[in-house]
N, C-alpha and C positions, 0 to 999 in steps of 0.2 A: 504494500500500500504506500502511496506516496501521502502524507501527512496535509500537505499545503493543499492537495488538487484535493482531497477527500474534506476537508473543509470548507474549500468554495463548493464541490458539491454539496453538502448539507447543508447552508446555504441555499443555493438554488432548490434543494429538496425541500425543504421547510417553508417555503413560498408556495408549493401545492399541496401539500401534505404536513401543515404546520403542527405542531409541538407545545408543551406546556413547560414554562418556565427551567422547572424541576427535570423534564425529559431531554431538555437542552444540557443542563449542567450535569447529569447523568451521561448523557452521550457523551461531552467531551473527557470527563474522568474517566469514560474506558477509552477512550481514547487515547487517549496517555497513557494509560498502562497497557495496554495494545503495543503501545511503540516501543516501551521500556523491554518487552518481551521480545522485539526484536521482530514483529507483525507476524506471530507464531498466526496459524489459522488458527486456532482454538488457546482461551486461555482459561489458568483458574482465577478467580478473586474471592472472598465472602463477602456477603454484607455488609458488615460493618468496614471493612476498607473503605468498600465502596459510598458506604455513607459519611464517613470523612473524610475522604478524595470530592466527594460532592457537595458539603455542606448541608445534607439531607438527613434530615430523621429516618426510622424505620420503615414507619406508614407510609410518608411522601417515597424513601427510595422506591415499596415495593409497587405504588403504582406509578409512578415516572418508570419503573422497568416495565411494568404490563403495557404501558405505552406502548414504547420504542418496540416492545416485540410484538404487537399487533399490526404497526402501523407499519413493519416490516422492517427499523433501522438496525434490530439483534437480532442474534437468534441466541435463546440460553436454554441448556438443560440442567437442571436441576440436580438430578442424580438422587440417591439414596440418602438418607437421613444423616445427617453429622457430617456428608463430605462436600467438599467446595463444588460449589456450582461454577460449569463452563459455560464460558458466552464467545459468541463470536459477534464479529464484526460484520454488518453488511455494508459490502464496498456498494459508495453511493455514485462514485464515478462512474461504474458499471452500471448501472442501474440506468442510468443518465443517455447511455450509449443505446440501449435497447429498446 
């Protein structure tokens, strides 16, 4: 993933497919940690990372996430109880192209 171009697309994505506050500053915290990983396709995080990488409570993280994976910007699976949930990234460049 290139960082900058997948920015100006989300961006242009958000202009037809807009977002809530909370699904914005959600996106861009995995977003960064997406990059710190080195743009693995798949990564782990918990929760709580994620809710202080984003400035987000519980409540708002869990539905800022149901957001982003409805409206098609993640994709996360859950997994079994106690272990970290993986999410991926939906490249919006791509998205963009087709």
């Amino acid at each position: 993933m290139n960082y900058v171009k997948e920015i100006d697309a989300f961006y242009d994505q958000t202009e037809v497919n807009p977002l809530s506050h909370s699904a914005i500053a959600l996106w861009f915290a995995m977003m960064n940690l997406n990059a710190k990983t080195g743009w693995t396709e798949e990564f782990k995080v918990g929760g709580p990372a994620l809710c202080v990488k984003s400035g987000l409570g519980e409540t708002t993280f869990k539905r800022a996430r149901q957001e982003l994976k409805e409206k098609g910007y993640i994709i996360h699976k859950s997994g079994k109880p106690k272990e970290i949930p993986t999410y991926q990234m939906v490249s919006l460049q791509r998205k963009e192209v087709n």
